[in-house]
C-alpha positions as CSV (number, residue, x, y, z in Angstrom):
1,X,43.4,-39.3,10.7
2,X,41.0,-40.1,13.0
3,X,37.5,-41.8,11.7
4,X,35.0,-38.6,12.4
5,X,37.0,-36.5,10.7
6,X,34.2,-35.1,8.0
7,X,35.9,-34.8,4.2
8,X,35.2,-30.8,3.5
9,X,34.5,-29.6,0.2
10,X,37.5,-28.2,-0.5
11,X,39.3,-31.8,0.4
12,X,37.5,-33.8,-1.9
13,X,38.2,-31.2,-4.9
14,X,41.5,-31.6,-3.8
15,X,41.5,-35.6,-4.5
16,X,39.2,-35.9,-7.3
17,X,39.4,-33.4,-9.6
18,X,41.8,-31.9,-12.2
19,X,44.2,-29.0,-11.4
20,X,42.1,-26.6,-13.7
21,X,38.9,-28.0,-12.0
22,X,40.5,-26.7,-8.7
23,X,41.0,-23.8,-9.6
24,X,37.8,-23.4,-11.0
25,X,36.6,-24.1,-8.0
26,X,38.5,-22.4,-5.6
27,X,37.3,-19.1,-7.6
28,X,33.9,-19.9,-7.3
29,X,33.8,-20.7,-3.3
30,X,36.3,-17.7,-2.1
31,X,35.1,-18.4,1.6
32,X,37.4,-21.9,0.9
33,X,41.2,-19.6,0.1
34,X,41.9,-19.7,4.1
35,X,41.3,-23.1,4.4
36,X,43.5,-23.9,1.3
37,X,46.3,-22.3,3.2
38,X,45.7,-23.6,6.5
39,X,45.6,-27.4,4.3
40,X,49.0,-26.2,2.7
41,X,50.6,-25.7,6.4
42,X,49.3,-28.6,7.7
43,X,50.8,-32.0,7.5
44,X,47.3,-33.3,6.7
45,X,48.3,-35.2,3.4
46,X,47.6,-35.8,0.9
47,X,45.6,-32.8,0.8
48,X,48.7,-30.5,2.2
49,X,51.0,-31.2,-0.7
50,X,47.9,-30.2,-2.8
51,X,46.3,-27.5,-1.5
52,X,49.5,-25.6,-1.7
53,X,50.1,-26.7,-4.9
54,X,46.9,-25.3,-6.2
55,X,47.1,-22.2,-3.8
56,X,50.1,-20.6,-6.0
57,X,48.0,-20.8,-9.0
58,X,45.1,-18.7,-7.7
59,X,46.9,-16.3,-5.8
60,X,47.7,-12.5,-7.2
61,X,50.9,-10.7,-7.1
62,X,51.3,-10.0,-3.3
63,X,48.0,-11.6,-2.2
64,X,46.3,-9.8,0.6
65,X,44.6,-13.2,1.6
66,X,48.0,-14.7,2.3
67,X,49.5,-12.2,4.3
68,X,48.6,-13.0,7.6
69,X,49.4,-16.7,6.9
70,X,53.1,-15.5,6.0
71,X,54.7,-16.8,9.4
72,X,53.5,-20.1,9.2
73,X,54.4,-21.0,5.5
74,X,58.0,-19.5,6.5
75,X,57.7,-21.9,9.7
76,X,56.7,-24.7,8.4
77,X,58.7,-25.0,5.6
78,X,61.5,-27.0,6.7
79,X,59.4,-29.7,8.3
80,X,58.1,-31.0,5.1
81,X,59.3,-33.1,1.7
82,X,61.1,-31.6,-1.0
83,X,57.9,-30.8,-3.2
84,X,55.6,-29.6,-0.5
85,X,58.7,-27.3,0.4
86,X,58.8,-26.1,-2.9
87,X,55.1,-25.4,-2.9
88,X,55.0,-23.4,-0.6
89,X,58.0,-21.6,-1.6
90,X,56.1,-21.0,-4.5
91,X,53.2,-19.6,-2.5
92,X,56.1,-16.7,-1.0
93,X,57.5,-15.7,-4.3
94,X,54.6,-13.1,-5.6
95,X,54.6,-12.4,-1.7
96,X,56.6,-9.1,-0.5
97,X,57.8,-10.1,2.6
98,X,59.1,-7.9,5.9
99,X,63.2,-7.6,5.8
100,X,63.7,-10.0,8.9
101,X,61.1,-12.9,6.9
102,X,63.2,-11.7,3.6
103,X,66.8,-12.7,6.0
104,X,65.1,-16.0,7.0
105,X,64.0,-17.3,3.4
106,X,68.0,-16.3,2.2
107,X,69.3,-18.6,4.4
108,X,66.4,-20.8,4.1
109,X,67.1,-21.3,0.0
110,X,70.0,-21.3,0.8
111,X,70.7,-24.2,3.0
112,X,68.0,-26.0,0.5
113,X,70.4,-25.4,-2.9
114,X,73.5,-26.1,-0.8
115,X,72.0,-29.4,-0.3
116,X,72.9,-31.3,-3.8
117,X,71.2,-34.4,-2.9
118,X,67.8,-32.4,-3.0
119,X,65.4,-32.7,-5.4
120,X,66.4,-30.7,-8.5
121,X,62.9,-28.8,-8.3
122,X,62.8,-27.7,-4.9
123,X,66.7,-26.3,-5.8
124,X,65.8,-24.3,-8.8
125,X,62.5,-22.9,-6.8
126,X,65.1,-22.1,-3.8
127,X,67.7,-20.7,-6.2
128,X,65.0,-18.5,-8.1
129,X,63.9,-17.0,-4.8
130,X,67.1,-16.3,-3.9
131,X,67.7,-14.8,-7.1
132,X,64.1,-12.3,-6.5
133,X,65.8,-11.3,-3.0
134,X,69.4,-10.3,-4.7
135,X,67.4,-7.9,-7.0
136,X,66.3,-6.1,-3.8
137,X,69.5,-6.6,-1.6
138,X,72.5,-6.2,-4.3
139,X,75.1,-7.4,-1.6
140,X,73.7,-11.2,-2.0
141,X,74.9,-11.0,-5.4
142,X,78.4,-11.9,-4.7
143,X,77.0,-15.3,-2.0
144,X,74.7,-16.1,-4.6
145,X,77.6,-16.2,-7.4
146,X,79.5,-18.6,-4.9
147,X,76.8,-20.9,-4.8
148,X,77.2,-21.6,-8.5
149,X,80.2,-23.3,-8.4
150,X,80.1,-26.7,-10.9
151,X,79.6,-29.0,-7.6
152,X,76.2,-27.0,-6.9
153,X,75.0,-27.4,-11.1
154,X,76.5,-30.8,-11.6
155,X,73.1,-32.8,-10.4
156,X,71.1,-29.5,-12.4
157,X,69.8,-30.7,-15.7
158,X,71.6,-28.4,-18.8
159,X,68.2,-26.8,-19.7
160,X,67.9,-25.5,-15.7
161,X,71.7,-24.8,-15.5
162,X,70.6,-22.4,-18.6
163,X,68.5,-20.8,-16.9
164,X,70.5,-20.2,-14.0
165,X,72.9,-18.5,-15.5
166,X,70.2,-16.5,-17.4
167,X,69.0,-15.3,-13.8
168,X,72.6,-14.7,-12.7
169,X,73.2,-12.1,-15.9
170,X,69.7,-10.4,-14.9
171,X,71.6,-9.4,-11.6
172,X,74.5,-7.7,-13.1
């Protein structure tokens, strides 16, 4: 980061205060939510690991602020660690996305819970997506029954293999 870059408001909240101060302030200075996002894309740390860590928590169901951002979160994604990935998977779940971005993030999660050497975190996060787009496309039951095969659990923690299989009866 280059010397002239001027620490924003929204920067500074993200590295001194606590998460509920955050939030508090992110409600209070709306004009700041695009910037959060644009933060959350970047690779601007460590205020990109943040930002979209907060954003999640002060976003509504489907939030008509992060819409238009949709193709970049989906773009980015792969480029980044395992817990700004799962931020920002976080940040699509609420989200109702087009079919072809719904495709994409399938095979996305996928690929991410196929990968056992991942971060248990960003796994359950990839598997719970994948889970919300079964319950609108039935047919990915079946792949997503495949994909719990012992080998895929076996580096899951018992109390998120529980709820695995809790979100695998919610399909049938």
């Amino acid at each position: 980061m280059s010397d002239n870059h001027h620490i924003t408001s929204l920067e500074h909240i993200l590295t001194n205060s606590w998460k509920a101060d955050m939030i508090s302030y992110l409600a209070a200075h709306p004009e700041d939510f695009n910037e959060a996002v644009e933060l959350a894309v970047s690779d601007r740390q460590p205020y990109a690991w943040r930002a979209a860590w907060l954003l999640w928590s002060c976003m509504e169901k489907n939030d008509a602020r992060v819409h238009k951002y949709i193709p970049a979160i989906i773009d980015c994604i792969t480029s980044k660690t395992d817990d700004h990935q799962r931020e920002l998977i976080k940040i699509l779940q609420p989200m109702d996305l087009t079919e072809e971005y719904e495709s994409f993030m399938f095979d996305l999660c996928t690929s991410i819970w196929e990968k056992i050497n991942k971060k248990p975190s960003i796994r359950f996060t990839a598997f719970r997506f994948m889970i919300k787009l079964a319950k609108n496309h039935p047919d990915l039951s079946n792949e997503i029954t495949l994909l719990t095969q012992d080998h895929y659990l076996d580096s899951i923690s018992p109390a998120a293999r529980k709820s695995i299989f809790r979100m695998l009866k919610e399909l049938e």
